[in-house]
N, C-alpha and C positions, 0 to 999 in steps of 0.2 A: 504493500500500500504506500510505502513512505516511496517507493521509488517514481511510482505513478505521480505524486503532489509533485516533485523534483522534474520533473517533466513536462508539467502542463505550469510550471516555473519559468521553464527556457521559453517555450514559445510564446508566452506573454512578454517577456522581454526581445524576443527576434522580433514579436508584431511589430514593439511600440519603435523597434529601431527603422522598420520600414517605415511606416509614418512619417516618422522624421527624415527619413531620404525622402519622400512625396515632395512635403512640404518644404524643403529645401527646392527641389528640380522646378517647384511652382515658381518661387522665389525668383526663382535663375529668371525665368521663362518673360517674369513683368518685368525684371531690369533689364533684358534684353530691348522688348516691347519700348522701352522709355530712349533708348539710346535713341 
């Protein structure tokens, strides 16, 4: 049991890093937009 909590660990934290690559490439995408 304890190995399964350890594992739905990890991919709560691989989501929240996708997220933040999104949200980054959004970013790029309006300063580009501005040039």
């Amino acid at each position: 049991e304890e190995e399964e909590e350890e594992e739905e660990e990890e991919e709560e934290e691989e989501e929240e890093e996708e997220e933040e690559e999104e949200e980054e490439e959004e970013e790029e995408k309006e300063d580009d937009m501005l040039m």
